[in-house]
C-alpha positions as CSV (number, residue, x, y, z in Angstrom):
1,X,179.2,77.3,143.6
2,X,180.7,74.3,145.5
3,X,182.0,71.6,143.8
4,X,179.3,69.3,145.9
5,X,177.2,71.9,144.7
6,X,177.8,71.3,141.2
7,X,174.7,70.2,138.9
8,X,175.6,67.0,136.4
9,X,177.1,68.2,133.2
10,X,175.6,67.5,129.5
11,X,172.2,66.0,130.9
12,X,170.3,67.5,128.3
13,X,170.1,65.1,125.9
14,X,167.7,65.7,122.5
15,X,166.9,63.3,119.6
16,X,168.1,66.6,117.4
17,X,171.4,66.3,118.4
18,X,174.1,65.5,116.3
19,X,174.1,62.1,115.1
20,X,176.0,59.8,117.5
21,X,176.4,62.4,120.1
22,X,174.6,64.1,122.7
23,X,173.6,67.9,123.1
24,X,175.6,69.7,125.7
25,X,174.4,70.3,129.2
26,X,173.3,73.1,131.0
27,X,176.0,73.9,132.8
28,X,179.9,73.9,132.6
29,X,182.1,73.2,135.1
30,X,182.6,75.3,138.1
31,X,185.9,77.8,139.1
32,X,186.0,75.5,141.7
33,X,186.2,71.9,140.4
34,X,189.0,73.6,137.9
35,X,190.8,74.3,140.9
36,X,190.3,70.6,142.4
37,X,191.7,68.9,139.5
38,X,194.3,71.2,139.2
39,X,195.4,70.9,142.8
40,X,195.0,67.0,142.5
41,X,197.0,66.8,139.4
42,X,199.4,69.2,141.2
43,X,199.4,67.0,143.9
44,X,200.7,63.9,142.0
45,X,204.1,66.0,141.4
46,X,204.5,67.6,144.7
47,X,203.5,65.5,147.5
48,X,206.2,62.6,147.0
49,X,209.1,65.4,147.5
50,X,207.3,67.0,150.1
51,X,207.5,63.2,152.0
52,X,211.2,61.9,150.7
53,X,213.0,65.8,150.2
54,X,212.1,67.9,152.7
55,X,210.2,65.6,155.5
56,X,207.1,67.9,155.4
57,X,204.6,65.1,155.1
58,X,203.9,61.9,156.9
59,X,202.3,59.1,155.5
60,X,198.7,59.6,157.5
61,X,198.8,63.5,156.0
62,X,199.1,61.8,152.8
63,X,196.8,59.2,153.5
64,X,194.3,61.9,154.6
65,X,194.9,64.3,151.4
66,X,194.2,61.6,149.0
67,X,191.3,60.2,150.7
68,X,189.1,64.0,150.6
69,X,190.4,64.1,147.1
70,X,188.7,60.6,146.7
71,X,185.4,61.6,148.2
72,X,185.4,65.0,146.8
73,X,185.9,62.9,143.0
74,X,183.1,60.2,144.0
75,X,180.6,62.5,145.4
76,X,180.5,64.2,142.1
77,X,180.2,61.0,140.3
78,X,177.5,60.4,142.4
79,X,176.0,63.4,140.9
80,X,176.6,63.2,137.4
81,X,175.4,59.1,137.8
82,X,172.9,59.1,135.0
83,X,176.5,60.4,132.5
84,X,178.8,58.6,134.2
85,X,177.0,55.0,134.3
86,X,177.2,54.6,131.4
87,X,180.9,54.7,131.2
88,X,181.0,53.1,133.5
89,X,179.4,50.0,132.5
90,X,182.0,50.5,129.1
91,X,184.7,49.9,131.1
92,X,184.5,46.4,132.3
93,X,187.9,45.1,131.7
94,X,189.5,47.9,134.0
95,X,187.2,47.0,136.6
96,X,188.2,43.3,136.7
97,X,191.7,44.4,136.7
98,X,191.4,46.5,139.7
99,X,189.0,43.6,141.6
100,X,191.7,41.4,140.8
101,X,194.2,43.6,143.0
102,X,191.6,43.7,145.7
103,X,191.3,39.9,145.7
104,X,195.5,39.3,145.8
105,X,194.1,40.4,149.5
106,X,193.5,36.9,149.8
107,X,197.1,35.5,148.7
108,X,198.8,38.7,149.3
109,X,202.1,38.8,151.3
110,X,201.5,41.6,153.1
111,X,197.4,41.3,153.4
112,X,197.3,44.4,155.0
113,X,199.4,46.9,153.0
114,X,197.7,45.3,150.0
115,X,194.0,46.3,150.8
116,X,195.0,49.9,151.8
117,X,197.0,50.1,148.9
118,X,194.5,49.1,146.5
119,X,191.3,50.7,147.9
120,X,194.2,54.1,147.1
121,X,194.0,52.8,143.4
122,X,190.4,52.4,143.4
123,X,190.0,56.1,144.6
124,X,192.7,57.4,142.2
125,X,190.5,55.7,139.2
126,X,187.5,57.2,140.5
127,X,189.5,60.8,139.9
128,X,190.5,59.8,136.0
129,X,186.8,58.5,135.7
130,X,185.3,61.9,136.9
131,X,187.7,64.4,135.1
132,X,186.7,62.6,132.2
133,X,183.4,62.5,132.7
134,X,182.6,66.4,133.7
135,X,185.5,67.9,131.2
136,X,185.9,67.7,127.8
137,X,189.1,66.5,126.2
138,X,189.4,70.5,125.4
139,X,189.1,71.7,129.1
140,X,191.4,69.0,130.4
141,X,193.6,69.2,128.4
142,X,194.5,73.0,129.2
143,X,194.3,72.1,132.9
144,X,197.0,69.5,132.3
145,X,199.2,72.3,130.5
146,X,198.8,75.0,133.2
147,X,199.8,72.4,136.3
148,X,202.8,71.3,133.9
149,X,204.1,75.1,133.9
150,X,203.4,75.6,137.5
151,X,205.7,72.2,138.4
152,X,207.7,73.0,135.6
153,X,208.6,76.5,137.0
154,X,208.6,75.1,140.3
155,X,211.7,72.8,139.2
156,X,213.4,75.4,138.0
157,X,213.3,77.4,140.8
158,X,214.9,74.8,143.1
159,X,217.5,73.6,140.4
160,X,218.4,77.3,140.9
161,X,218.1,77.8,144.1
162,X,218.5,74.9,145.4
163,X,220.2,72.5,143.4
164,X,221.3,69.7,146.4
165,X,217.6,69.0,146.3
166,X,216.8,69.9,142.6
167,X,220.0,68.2,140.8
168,X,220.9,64.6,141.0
169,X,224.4,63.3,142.6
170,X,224.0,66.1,145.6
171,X,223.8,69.2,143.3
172,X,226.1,68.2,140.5
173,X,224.5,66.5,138.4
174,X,221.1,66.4,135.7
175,X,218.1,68.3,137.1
176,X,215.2,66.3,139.0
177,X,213.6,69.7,140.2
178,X,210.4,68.7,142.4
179,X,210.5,65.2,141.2
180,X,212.5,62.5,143.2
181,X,214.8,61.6,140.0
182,X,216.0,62.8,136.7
183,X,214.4,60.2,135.1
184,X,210.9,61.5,136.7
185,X,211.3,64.8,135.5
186,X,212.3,63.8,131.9
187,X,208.7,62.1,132.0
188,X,206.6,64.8,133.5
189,X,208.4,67.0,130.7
190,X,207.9,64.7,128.1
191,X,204.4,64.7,128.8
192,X,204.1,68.2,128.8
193,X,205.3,68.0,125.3
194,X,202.8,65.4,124.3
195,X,199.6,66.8,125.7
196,X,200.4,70.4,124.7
197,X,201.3,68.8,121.0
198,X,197.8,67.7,121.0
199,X,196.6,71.3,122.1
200,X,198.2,73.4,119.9
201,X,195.7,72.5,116.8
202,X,192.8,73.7,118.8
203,X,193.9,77.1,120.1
204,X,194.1,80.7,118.5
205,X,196.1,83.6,118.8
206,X,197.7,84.4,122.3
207,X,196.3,80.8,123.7
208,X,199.0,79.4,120.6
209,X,201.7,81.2,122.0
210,X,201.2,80.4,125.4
211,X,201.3,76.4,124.4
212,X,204.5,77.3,122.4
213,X,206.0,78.4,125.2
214,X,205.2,75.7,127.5
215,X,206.5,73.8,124.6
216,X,209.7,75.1,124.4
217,X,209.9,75.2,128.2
218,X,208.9,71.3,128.7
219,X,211.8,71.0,126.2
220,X,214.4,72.7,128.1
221,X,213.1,70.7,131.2
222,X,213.7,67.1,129.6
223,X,217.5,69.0,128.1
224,X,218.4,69.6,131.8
225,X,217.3,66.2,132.9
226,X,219.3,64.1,130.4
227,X,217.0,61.4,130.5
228,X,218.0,59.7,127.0
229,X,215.4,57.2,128.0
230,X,212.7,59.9,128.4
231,X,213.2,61.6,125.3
232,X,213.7,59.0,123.0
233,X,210.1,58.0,124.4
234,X,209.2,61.6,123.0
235,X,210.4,61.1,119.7
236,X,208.7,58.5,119.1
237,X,204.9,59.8,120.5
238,X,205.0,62.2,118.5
239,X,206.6,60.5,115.8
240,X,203.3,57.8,115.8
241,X,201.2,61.3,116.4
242,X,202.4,62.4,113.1
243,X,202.4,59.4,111.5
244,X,198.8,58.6,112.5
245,X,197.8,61.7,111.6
246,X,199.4,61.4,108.0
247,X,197.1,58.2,107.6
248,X,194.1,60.1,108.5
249,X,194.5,62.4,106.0
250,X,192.1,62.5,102.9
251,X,194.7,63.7,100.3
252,X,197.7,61.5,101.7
253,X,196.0,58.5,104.0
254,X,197.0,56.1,101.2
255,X,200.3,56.8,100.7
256,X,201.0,57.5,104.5
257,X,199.3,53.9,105.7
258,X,201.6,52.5,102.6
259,X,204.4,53.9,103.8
260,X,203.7,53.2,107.9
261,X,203.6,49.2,106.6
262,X,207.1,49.5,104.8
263,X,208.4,51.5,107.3
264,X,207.4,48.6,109.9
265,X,208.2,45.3,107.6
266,X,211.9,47.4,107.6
267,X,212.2,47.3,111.3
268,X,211.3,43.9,111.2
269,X,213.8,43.0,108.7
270,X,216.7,44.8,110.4
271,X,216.1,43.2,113.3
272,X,215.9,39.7,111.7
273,X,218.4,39.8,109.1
274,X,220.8,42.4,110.4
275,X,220.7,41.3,114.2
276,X,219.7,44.8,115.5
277,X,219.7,45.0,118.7
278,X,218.6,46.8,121.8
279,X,222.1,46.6,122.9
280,X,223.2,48.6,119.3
281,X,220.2,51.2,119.9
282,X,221.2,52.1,123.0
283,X,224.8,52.3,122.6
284,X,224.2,54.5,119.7
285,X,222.2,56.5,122.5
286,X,225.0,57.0,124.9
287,X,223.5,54.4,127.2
288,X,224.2,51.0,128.5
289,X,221.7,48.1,128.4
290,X,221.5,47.9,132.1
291,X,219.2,51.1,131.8
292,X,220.8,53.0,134.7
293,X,221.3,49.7,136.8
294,X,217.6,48.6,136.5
295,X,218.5,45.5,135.1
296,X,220.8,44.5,137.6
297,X,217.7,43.4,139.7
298,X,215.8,42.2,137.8
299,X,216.8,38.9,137.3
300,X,216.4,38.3,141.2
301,X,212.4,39.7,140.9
302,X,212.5,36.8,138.1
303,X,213.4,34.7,140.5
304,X,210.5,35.6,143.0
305,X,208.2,35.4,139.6
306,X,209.0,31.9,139.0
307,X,208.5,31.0,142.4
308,X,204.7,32.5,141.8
309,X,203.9,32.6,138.5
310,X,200.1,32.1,138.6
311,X,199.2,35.1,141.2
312,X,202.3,36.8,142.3
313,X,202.5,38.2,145.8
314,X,199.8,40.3,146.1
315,X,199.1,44.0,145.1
316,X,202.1,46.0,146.0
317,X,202.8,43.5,148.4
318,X,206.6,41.9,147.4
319,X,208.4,45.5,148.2
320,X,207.1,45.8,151.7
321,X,207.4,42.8,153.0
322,X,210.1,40.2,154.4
323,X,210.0,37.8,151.7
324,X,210.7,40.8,148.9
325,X,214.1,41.5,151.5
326,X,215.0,38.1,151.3
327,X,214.8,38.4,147.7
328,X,216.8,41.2,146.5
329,X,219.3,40.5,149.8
330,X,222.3,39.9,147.9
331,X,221.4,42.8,145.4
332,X,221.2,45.1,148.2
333,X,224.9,44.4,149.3
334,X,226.1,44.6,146.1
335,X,224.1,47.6,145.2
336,X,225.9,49.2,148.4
337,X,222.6,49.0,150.5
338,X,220.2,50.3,148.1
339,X,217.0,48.8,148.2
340,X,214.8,49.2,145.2
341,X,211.1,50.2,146.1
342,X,209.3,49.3,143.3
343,X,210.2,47.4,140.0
344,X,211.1,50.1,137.2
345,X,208.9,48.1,134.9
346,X,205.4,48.3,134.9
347,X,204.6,44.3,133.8
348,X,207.6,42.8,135.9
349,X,205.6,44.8,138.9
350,X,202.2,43.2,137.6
351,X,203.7,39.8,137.5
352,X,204.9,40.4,141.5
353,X,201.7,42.0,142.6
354,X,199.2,39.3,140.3
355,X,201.3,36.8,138.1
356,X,200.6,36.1,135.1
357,X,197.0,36.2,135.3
358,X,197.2,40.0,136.9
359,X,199.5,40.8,133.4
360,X,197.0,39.0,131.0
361,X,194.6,41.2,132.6
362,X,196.6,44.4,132.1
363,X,197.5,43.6,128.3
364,X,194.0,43.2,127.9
365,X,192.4,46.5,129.3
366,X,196.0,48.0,127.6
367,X,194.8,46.1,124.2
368,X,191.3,47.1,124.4
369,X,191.8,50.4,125.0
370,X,194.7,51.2,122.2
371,X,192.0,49.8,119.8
372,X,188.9,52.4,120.9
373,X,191.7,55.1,120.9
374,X,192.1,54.4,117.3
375,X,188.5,54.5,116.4
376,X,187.9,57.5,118.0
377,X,190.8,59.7,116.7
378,X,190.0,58.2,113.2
379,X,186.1,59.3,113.5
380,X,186.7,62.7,115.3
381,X,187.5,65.7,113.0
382,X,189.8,67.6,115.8
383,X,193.8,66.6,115.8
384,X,192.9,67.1,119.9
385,X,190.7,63.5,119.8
386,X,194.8,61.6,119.3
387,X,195.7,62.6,123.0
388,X,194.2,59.0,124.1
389,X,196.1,57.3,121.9
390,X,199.4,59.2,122.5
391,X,199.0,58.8,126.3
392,X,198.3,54.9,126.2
393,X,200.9,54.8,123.8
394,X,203.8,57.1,126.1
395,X,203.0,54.8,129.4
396,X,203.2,51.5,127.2
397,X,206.6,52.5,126.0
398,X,207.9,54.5,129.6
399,X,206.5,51.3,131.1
400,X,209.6,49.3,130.3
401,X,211.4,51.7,132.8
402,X,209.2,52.6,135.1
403,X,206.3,51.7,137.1
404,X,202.7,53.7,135.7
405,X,200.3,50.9,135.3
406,X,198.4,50.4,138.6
407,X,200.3,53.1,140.2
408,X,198.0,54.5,142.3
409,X,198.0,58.7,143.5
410,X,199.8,58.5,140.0
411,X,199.3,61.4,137.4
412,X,200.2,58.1,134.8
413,X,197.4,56.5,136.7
414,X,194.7,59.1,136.0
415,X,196.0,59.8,132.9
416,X,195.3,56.2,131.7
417,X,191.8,56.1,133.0
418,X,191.3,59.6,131.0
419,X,192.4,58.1,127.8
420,X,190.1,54.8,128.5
421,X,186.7,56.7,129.0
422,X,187.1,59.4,126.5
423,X,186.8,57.6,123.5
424,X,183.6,56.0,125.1
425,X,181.8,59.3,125.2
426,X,180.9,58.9,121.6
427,X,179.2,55.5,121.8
428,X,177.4,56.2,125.4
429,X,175.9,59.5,123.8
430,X,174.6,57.7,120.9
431,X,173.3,54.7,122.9
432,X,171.3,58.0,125.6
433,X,170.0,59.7,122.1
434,X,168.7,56.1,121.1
435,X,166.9,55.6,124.4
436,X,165.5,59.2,124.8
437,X,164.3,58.7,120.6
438,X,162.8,55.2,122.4
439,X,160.8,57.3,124.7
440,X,159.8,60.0,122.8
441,X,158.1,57.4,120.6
442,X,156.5,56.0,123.3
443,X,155.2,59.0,125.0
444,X,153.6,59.8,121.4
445,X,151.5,56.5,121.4
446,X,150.5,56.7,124.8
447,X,148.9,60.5,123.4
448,X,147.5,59.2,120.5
449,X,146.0,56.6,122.8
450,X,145.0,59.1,125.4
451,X,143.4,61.5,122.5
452,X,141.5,58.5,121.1
């Protein structure tokens, strides 16, 4: 069976199913569309070292990889319509956030970079909005943990074997492996950590072992990257993880929720009364404020903000054109000609690419979406249903130093759109049981009718 081939998933909908949900359809997914979403997950890891590393792609190949991927993704949304509208519909607020980058088109610095680049984000939602529409959270979730090992191992291999591409500072330094820093690759392993976390719970016997090992091995990944940054990120996932699964509880939710409320007016309180600062958290870390020189430019992309506020420069627009150079000129001599291509925080690149209207528009869908995460882990039995809120949760936090929201051929990216539309399965099954019950009714009147 071909993925284009492939018959829509969970169609068969019964008033008898469970209450709230829908009754599973005919068919799982095929071998092969567990292969595609492997290989475009994959993908996310490999390609951008395959174009900076080694000079083995082109920007057209890449181009042309992403768009099949695209088509391939859409075709079988196309398929599974009467699941995915639905969703579809349920996600509004990510819709006008990603029409808002195509209309920076208009304003855009760089009209033409901006269009391409944001039909390329369009395509790489359309991949997070199929996964989660054919997969279950289940199924997904092991596909993210098998192409974790396979670029985890593939890291390792070059670190070994080839450590002036897979260590920083020429050879000498942390590992980076197939990523294009250490910080990258303190990420991709702390993710790895999170979503196998969430998998654990669900699995038996040698499936257990096999996440405990990825476990262990994600952990030695983020130890060889020495990203302090990355893992404190980790600690604290799987720190609200626990502690959201505490409050859940039926024996200790009371105390737990108590103790989450102290635990916050505390933070507050140090913070306001004992001047904590970033500064003293960081030092205690082993790291300077200036988070590896990040904020050393960031007061000139201030700068650029202020001089439009209201709508920025367009979608991934500042970075590649003249006016971004004129910018960050004087940066770039001091930095010793390094010239920073994106802006290591996810809402300072939101204010560039769509002002302050493009980053009310992200909080929003951000907002929105933290609060259905919440209401679905709290009314789903499985530990497995607080993956959505642990991934919104990880990019919010990692988005201080880097650039995931609106990132587009980005694992973060599709990652994000996963942990929006899961939680929505719930409500779009009950609102399909509710029509079908709709229609069964009126099919029995129009027989009692016919009969009379």
């Amino acid at each position: 069976m071909t993925i284009a081939d492939t018959s829509t998933r969970r169609v068969g909908l019964s008033s008898g199913s469970l209450k709230g949900e829908a009754a599973a359809g005919p068919c799982s997914p095929s071998k092969a569309e567990w292969l595609f979403v492997y290989a475009v997950l994959l993908a996310t890891a490999v390609i951008p070292g395959l174009k900076q590393n080694y000079n083995l792609l082109n920007q057209t190949e890449i181009q042309i990889i992403w768009s099949v991927a695209y088509v391939i993704a859409g075709r079988q949304l196309w398929v599974m319509r009467e699941q995915a509208l639905p969703l579809i519909r349920r996600c509004a607020t990510l819709w006008v956030l990603i029409l808002l980058m195509f209309a920076s088109t208009v304003w855009s610095v760089e009209p033409g970079a901006t269009i391409i680049d944001a039909i390329e984000l369009l395509g790489t939602t359309v991949i997070g909005l199929y996964i989660a529409t054919r997969f279950t959270l289940p199924e997904f979730l092991k596909i993210i943990a098998i192409m974790f090992a396979t670029a985890g191992s593939l890291s390792l291999v070059i670190v070994v074997f080839n450590p002036g591409w897979g260590r920083s500072y020429w050879g000498t330094g942390p590992w980076q492996g197939i990523y294009l820093d250490k910080n990258l690759l303190g990420a991709a392993a702390s993710l790895a950590i999170v979503t196998q976390a969430t998998l654990f719970s669900s699995l038996k016997g040698r499936e257990r072992l096999f996440v405990a090992a990825g476990i262990a091995f994600a952990f030695l990944l983020l130890i060889g990257a020495n990203s302090a940054t990355a893992f404190g990120d980790c600690v604290i996932v799987l720190f609200a993880m626990l502690v959201a699964s505490a409050c859940r509880s039926p024996k200790f939710g009371g105390l737990a929720r108590f103790a989450t409320v102290l635990g916050i007016t505390m933070a507050i309180a140090a913070v306001v009364v004992f001047g904590l600062t970033l500064d003293a958290v960081f030092n205690a870390l082993g790291r300077d404020l200036n988070l590896t020189g990040r904020t050393d430019f960031w007061p000139y992309l201030q700068e650029a903000i202020a001089d439009r506020p209201l709508l920025g420069f367009g979608y991934n627009a500042f970075f590649q054109s003249s006016i971004g150079s004129d910018y960050l000129s004087a940066y770039v001599v001091q930095a010793g000609g390094w010239f920073p291509y994106h802006a290591h925080n996810s809402y300072l690149q939101t204010l560039l690419d769509a002002g302050y209207v493009g980053l009310t528009m992200l909080i929003v869908v951000v907002a929105v979406s933290t609060v259905k995460a919440i209401i679905y882990f709290a009314r789903e039995p499985n530990f497995t249903s607080i993956w959505p809120l642990a991934i919104i949760v990880f990019l919010s936090i990692t988005s201080y130093t880097e650039t995931y929201y609106l990132d587009y051929n980005s694992l973060e990216w599709i990652l994000f759109v996963a942990a929006i539309v899961y939680p929505l399965q719930r409500s779009a099954a009950a609102k399909a049981v509710t029509r079908l019950d709709g229609r069964s009714r009126n099919d029995q009147l129009r027989n009692l009718v016919a009969d009379a």
